[in-house]
C-alpha positions as CSV (number, residue, x, y, z in Angstrom):
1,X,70.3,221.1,27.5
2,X,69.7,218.6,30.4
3,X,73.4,219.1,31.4
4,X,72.8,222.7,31.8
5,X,69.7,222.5,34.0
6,X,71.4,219.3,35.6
7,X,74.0,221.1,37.0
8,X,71.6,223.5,39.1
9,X,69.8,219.8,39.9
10,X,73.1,218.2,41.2
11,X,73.6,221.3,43.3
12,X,70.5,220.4,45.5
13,X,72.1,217.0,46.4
14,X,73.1,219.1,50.2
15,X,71.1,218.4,53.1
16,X,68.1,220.5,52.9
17,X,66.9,223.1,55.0
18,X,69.6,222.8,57.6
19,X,69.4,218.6,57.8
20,X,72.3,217.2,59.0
21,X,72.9,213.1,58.7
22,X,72.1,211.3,62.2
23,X,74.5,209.1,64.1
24,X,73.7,206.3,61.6
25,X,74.0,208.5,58.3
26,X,70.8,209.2,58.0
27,X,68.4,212.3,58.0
28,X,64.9,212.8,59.2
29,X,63.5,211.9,55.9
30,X,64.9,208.5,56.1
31,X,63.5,208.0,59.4
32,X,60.4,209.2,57.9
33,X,60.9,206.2,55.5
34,X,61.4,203.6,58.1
35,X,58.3,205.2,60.0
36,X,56.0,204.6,56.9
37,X,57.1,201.2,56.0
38,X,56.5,200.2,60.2
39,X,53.0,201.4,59.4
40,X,52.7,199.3,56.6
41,X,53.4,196.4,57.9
42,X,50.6,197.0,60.7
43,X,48.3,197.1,57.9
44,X,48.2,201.4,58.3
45,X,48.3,202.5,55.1
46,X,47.1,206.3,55.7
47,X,49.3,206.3,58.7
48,X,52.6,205.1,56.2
49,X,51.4,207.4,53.3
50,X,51.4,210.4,55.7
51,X,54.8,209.9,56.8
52,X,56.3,209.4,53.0
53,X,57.2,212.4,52.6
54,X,60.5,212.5,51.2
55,X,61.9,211.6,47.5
56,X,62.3,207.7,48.7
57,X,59.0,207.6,50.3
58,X,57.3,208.8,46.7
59,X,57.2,204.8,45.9
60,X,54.3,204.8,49.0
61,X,52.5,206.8,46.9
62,X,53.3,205.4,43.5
63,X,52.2,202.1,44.8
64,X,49.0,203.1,46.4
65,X,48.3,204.7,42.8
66,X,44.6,205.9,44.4
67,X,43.4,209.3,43.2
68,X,44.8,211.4,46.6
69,X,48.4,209.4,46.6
70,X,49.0,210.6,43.3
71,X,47.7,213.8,43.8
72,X,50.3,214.4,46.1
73,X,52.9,212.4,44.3
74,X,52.3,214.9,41.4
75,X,52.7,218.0,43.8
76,X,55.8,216.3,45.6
77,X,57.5,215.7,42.5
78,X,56.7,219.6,40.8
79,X,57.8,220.8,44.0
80,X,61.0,219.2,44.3
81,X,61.5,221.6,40.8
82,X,60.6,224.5,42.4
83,X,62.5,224.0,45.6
84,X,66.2,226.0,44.3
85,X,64.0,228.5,42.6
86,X,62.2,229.2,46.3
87,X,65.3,229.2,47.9
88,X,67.2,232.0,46.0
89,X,63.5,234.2,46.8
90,X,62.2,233.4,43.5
91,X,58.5,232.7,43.1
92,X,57.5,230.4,40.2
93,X,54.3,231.9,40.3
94,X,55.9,235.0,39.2
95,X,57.8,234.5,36.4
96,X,56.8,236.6,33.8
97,X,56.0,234.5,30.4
98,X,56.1,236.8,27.3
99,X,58.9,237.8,25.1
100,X,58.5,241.8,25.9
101,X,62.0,243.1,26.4
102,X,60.4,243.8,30.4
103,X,59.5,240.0,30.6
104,X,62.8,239.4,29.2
105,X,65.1,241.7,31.5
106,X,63.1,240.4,35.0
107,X,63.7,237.0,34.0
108,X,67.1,237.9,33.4
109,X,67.7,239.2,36.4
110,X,66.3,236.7,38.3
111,X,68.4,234.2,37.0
112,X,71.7,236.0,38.3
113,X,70.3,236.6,41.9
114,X,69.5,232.7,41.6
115,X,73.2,232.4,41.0
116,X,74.8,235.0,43.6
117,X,76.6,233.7,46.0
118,X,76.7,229.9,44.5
119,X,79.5,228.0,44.5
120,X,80.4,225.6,41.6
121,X,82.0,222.4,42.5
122,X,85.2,221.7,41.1
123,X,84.4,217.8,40.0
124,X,80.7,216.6,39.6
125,X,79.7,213.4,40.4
126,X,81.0,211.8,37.4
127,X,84.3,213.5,37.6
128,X,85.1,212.7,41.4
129,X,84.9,208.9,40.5
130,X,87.1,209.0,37.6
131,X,89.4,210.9,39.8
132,X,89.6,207.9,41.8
133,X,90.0,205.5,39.2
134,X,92.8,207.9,37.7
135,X,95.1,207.8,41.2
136,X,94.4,204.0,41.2
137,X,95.2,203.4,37.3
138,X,92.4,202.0,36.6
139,X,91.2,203.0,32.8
140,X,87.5,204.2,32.1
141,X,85.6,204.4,29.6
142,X,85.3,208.0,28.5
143,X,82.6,210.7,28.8
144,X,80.0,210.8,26.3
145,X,79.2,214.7,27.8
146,X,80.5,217.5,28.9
147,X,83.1,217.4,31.8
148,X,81.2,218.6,34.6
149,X,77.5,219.6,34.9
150,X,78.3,222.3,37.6
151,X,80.8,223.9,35.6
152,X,80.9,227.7,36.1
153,X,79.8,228.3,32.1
154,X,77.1,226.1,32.4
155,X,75.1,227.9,35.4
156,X,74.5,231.1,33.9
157,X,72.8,229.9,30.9
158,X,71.4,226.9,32.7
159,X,69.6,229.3,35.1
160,X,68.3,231.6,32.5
161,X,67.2,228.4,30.3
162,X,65.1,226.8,33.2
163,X,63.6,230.3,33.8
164,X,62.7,231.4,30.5
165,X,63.0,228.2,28.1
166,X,64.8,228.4,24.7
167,X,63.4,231.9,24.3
168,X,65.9,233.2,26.3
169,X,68.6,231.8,25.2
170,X,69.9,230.5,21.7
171,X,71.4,227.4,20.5
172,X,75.1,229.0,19.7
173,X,74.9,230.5,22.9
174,X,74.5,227.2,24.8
175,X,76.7,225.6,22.3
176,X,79.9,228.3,23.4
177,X,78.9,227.0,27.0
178,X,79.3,223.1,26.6
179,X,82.8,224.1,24.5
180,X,83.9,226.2,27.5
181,X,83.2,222.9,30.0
182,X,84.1,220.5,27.7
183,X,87.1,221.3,27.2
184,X,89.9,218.7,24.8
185,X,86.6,217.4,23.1
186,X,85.8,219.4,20.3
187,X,84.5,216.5,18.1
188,X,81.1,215.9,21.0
189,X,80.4,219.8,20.5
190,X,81.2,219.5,16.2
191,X,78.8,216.6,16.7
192,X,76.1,219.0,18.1
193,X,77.0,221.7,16.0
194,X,76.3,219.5,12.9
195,X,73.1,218.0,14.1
196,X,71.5,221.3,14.4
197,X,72.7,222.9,11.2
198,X,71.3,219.6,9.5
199,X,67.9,220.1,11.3
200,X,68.0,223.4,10.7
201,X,68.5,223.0,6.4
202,X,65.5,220.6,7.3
203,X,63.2,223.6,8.1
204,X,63.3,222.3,11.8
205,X,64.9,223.3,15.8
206,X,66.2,221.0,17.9
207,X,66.9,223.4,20.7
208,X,63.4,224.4,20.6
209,X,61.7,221.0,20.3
210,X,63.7,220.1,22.8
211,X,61.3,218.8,26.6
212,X,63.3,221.6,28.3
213,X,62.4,224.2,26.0
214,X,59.7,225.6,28.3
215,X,62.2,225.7,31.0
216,X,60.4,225.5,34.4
217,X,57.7,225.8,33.8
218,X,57.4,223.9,31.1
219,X,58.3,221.1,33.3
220,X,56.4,221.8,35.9
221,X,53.1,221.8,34.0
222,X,54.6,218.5,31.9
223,X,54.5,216.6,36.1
224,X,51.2,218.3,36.5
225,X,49.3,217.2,33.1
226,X,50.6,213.8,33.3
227,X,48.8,210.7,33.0
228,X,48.5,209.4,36.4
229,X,49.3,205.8,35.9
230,X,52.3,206.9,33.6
231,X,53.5,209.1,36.3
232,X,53.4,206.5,39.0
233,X,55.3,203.8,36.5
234,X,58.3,206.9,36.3
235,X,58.5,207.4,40.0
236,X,58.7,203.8,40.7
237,X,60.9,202.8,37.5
238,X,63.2,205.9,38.6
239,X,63.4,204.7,42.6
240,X,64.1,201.3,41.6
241,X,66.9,202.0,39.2
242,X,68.5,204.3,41.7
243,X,68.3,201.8,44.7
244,X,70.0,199.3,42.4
245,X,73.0,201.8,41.3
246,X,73.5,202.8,44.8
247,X,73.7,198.7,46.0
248,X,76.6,198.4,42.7
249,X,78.4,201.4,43.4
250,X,79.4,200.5,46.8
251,X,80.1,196.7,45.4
252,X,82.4,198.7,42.6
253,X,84.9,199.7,45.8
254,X,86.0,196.2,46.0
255,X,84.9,195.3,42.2
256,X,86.1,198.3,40.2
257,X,84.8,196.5,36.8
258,X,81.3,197.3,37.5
259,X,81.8,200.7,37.1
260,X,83.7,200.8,33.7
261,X,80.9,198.5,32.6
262,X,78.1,200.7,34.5
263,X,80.0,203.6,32.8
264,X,80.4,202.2,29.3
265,X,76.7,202.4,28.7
266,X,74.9,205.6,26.9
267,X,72.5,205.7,30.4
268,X,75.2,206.4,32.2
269,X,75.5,210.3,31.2
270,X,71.7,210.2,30.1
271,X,70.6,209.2,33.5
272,X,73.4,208.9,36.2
273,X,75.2,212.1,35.7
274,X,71.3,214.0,36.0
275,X,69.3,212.0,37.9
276,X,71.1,210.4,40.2
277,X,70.9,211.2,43.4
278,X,74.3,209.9,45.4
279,X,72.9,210.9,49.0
280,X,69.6,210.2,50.8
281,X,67.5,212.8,52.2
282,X,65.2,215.8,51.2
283,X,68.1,217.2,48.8
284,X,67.9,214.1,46.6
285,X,64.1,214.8,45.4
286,X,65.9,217.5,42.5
287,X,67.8,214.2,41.1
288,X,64.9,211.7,41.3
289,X,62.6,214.6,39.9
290,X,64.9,215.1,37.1
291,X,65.0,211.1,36.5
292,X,60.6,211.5,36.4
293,X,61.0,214.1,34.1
294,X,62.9,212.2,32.0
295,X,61.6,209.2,31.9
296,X,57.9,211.3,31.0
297,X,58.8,213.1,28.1
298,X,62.1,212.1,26.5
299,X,61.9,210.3,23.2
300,X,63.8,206.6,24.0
301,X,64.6,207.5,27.4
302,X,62.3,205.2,29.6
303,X,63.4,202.4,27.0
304,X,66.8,203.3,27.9
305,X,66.6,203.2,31.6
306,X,64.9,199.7,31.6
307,X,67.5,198.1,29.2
308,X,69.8,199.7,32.0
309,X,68.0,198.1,34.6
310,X,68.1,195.0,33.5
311,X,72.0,195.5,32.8
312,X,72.0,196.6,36.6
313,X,70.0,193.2,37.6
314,X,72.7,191.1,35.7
315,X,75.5,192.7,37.8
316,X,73.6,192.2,41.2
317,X,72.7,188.8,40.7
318,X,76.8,187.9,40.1
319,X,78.8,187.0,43.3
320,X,80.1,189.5,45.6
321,X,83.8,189.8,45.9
322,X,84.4,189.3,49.4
């Protein structure tokens, strides 16, 4: 289920709102960055909080931890969720909850004029690097999920799933989809397949126990009820772990074994193919949002992505190749 939403996530990653990267690669939110931590270091705290605006700059705020920074660290982050849903005209505010067949049909139909016009991208994230490791002959490990998150059968029923929760859509429904972008892996969706049906003899649904049941705004709410203290210990465990990827992914151009070791570990499709967010800038806060999300409400996962971490620490404290 995170695959399916993921893929709408991952296709948030452009620059936002017309943004284009400045002469050193960076957008206006970066700048923003730099601003706040110049503030800080004149002892301006209000004046650095105030210019944190973007996904990067929510560590201002988790650090801070006073009542208004994480009042608006809460808003940032359920905002970032909203974003895609604002920009295909859709108001979350008006999404009708209910399972009336007219509830049903107008969520229905917003979920395809989210989709109009929307390009899926041929390789996700995942799949463009082990293109590159494919033309150099260099062998990875392989994918624990489905082949690509923005595969075309994946957005339909990823849109109508974040709109209307499980509701909307049913388990074999979503189960035909990962088959369709999974393709020459038939054992992962047998795996699934065979999880539920044993649930299900059980008297119990794991599609509908799952955190993104609810869909939107399910999640939404989940950001907005959150323990304050738990939420700022997401945004900055999230922030952290993404700062460290980024720093080993570059060093993996000239040491290509840290990625099949980065790759080889279960966090790696739970957490880097989701919430990741490859770029900088306003586009990345539907990544890091996802990674919050996450790290709140899924069963293991916050153990997962410190274990990870501290795998991450290992590799940046070994040598550079030069």
């Amino acid at each position: 289920m995170v695959a399916a939403g993921g893929g709408l996530a991952r296709d948030e990653l452009d620059s936002a709102d017309g943004e284009a990267p400045g002469r050193f690669g960076f957008d206006s939110a970066e700048l923003a960055l730099h601003q706040a931590e110049a503030y800080l270091v004149l002892g301006r705290a209000a004046d650095a909080r105030a210019r944190a605006e973007a996904w990067f700059g929510w560590d201002f705020w988790a650090i801070d931890a006073t009542a208004e920074s994480t009042t608006r660290l809460r808003a940032a982050v359920a905002d970032a969720f909203e974003r895609p849903f604002r920009r295909a005209g859709i108001d979350f505010g008006q999404i009708p909850p209910g399972d009336s067949d007219e509830a049903f049909e107008a969520r229905q139909e917003m979920a395809a004029r989210m989709l109009k016009d929307r390009r899926c991208p041929r390789r996700d994230f995942d799949g463009a690097l082990r293109a590159g490791a494919a033309g150099a002959e260099f062998e990875l490990p392989p994918t624990r999920s489905v082949s690509n998150i923005g595969h075309p059968a994946l957005m339909d029923p990823g849109a109508r799933l974040m709109l209307g929760g499980a509701q909307d859509i049913g388990f074999d429904e979503m189960a035909e989809a990962w088959e369709a972008a999974t393709p020459g892996n038939p054992e992962m969706i047998e795996h699934i397949r065979a999880a539920q049906r044993e649930a299900a003899l059980a008297g119990e649904d794991l599609f509908a126990q799952s955190p993104l049941a609810g869909g939107l705004p399910g999640i939404v709410r989940a950001v907005r009820e959150a323990d304050g203290e738990r939420l700022c210990t997401a945004v900055l465990a999230c922030i952290k772990a993404s700062t460290a990827l980024t720093v080993l992914l570059a060093r993996a151009v000239n040491e290509p074994e840290i990625l099949r070791t980065l790759m080889a570990d279960g966090m790696w499709d739970q957490w880097v193919r989701v919430g990741y967010a490859p770029v900088l800038g306003i586009g990345g806060e539907v990544a890091v949002a996802m990674s919050v999300f996450q790290h709140l409400l899924m069963p293991g996962w916050a153990e997962g992505l410190e274990r990870y971490q501290t795998l991450m620490d290992t590799l940046l404290t070994q040598p550079a190749t030069v």
